[in-house]
VOGU-3710 file (C-alpha; in Angstrom, 3 decimals, decimal comma):
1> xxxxxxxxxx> 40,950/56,277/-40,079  38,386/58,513/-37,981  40,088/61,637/-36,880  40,092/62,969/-33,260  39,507/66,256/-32,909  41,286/68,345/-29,994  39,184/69,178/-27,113  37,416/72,872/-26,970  35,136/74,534/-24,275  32,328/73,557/-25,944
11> xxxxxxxxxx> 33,090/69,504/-25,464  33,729/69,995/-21,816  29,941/71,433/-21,798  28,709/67,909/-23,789  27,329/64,841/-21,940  26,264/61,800/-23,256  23,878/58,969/-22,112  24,568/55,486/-23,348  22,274/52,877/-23,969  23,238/49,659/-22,766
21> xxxxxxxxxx> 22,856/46,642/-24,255  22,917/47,062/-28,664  24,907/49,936/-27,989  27,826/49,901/-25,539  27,822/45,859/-25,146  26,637/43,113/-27,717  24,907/40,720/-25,126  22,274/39,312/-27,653  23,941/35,926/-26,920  23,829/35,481/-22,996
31> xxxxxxxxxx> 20,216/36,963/-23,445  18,797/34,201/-26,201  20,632/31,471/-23,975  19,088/33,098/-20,653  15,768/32,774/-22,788  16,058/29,622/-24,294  17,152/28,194/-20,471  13,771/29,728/-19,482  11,772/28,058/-22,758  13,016/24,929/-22,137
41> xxxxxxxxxx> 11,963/24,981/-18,363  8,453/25,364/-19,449  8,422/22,634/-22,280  8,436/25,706/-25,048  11,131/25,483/-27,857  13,833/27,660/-28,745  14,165/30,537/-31,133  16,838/31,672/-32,952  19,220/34,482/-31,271  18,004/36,835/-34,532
51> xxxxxxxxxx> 14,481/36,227/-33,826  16,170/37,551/-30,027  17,211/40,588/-31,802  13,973/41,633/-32,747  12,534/41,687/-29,737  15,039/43,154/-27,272  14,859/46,602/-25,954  11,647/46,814/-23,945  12,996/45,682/-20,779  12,452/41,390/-20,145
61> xxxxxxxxxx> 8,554/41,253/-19,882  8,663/42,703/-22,871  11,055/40,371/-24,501  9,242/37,161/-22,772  6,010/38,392/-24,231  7,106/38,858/-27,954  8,565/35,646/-27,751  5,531/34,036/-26,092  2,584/35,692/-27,825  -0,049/32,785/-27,575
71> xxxxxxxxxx> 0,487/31,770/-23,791  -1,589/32,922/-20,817  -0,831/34,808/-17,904  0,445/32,553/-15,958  2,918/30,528/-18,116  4,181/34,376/-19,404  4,746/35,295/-15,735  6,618/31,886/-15,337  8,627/31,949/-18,216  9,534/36,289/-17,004
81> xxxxxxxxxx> 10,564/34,486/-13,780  12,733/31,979/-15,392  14,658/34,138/-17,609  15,520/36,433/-15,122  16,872/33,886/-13,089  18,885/32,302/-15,854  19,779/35,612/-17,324  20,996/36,875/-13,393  22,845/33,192/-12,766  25,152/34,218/-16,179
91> xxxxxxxxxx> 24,528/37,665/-17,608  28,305/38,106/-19,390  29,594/34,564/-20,254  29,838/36,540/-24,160  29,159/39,610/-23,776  31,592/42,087/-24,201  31,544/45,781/-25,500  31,692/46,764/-29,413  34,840/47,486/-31,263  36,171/51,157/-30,594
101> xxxxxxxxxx> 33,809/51,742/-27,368  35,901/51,501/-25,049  38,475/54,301/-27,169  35,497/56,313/-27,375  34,736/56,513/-23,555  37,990/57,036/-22,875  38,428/59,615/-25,471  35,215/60,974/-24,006  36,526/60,733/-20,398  39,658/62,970/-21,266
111> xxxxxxxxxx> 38,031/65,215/-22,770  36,112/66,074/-19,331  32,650/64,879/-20,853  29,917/63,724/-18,359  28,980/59,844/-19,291  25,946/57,901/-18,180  23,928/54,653/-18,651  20,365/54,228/-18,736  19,166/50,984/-19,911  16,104/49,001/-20,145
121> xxxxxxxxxx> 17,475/46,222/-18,207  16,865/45,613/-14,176  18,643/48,392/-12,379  20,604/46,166/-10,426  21,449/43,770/-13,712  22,828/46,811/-15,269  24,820/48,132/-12,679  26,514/44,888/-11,834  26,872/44,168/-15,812  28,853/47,716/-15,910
131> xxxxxxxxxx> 30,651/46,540/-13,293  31,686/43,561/-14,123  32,911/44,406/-17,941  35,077/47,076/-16,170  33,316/50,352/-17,182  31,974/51,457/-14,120  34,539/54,229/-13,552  33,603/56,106/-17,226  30,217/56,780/-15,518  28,681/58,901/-13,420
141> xxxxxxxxxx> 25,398/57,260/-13,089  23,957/53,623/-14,401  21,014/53,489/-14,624  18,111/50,535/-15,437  14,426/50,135/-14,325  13,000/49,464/-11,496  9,521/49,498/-12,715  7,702/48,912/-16,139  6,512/52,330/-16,172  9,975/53,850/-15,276
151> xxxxxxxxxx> 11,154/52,533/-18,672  12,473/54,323/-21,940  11,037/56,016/-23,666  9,820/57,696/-20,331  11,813/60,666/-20,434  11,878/61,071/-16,499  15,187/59,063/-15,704  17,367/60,965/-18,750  16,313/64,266/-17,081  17,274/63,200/-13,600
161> xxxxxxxxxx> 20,360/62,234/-15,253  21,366/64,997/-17,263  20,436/67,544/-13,739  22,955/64,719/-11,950  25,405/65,718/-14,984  24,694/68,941/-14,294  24,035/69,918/-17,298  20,691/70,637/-19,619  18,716/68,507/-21,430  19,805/69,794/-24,634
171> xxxxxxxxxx> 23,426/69,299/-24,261  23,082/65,870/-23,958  23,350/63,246/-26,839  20,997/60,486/-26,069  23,027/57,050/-27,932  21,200/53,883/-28,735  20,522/51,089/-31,028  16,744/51,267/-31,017  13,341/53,330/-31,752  12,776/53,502/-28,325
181> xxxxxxxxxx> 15,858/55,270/-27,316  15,030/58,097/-30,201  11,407/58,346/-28,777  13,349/58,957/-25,041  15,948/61,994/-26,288  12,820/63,500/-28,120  11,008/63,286/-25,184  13,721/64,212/-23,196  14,843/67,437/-25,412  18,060/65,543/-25,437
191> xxxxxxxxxx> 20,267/64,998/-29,176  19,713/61,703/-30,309  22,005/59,507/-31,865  21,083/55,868/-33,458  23,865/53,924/-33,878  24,522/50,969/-36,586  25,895/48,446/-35,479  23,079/47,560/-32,517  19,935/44,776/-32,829  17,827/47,410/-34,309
201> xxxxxxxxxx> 17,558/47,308/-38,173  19,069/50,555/-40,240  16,010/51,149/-42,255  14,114/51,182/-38,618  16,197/53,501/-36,869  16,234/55,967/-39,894  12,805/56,355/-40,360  12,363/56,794/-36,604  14,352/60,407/-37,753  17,353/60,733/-35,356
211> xxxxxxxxxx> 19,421/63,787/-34,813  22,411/61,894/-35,375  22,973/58,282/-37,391  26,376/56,828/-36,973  28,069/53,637/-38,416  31,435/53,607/-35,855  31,816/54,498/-32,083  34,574/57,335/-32,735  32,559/58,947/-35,143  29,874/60,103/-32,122
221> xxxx> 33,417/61,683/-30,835  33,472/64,229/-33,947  28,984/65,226/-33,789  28,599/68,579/-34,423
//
């Protein structure tokens, strides 16, 4: 059993940004169907939700491209179009957060601890996704992209976060499932924390170097 340890000053002065999906919610599911929806619009066939895995964490272009390497412009800008649109039409028919999150932001939340999102995903897709699964009131910003160059790891939007926290960069841990969101809390001066059980491979994430590596929610409760 992971032990809880008692509040102290020094939590109350800790914030945390979360990563979205990988690391607060598994959605690979409702994303490979979104995609496969889109695939199947445009005559292409479908790929395997693990193939899915691989690719996720960019932001949707991203994802539509890796999974569409040999198509032109135009069919990638289609097939973008059509998995937003199937993706937006049913975004959390499966999804649901990972065992022991939602003890951790609560544990988190009692303990006075500032909590944020920032995810890769459309800003307004995340914020209605938060919403929707109920964990809109742990937070006191979501935030996703409204631009490709706005996107992690651009350290921009987990500074403007941690300032709306009120508190400095380094007293933030930075928590995802991908290389990406190490790059960002580097960038950032922020802690960073990889987490296991996300899309992201182990052997990835450790030889990206993170602060912080852990295999269970509570244990980001007990970081030094």
């Amino acid at each position: 059993m992971t032990q809880t340890p008692s509040a102290t000053p020094r939590d109350r002065r800790r914030a945390y940004i979360f990563d979205l999906d990988g690391t607060l919610i598994d959605s690979l599911e409702d994303i490979s169907v979104a995609l496969n929806a889109a695939r199947s619009d445009l005559g292409l066939f479908p790929v395997d939700a693990n193939q899915v895995r691989n690719w996720v964490g960019d932001g949707l272009s991203t994802l539509c491209r890796r999974s569409a390497p040999d198509v032109g412009d135009t069919v990638l800008s289609r097939l973008i179009e059509r998995a937003a649109h199937h993706y937006a039409q049913r975004p959390v028919v499966h999804t649901g957060t990972y065992s022991n999150i939602l003890q951790l932001l609560n544990l988190l939340q009692s303990r006075g601890a500032p909590l944020a999102v920032l995810s890769n995903k459309p800003h307004a897709l995340a914020v209605e996704i938060v919403a929707r699964l109920g964990l809109a009131p742990y937070f006191t910003a979501v935030r996703g992209s409204h631009h490709e160059k706005d996107r992690k790891p651009d350290p921009r939007a987990a500074i403007e976060i941690a300032a709306l926290m009120h508190v400095a960069p380094e007293e933030v841990y930075m928590v995802g499932d991908s290389v990406v969101d190490i790059q960002t809390a580097r960038h950032a001066g922020t802690k960073s924390v990889a987490v296991a059980w996300g899309f992201q491979n182990r052997d990835v994430l450790e030889a990206a170097q993170p602060d912080f590596f852990v295999s269970d929610p509570l244990e980001i409760a007990n970081l030094p």
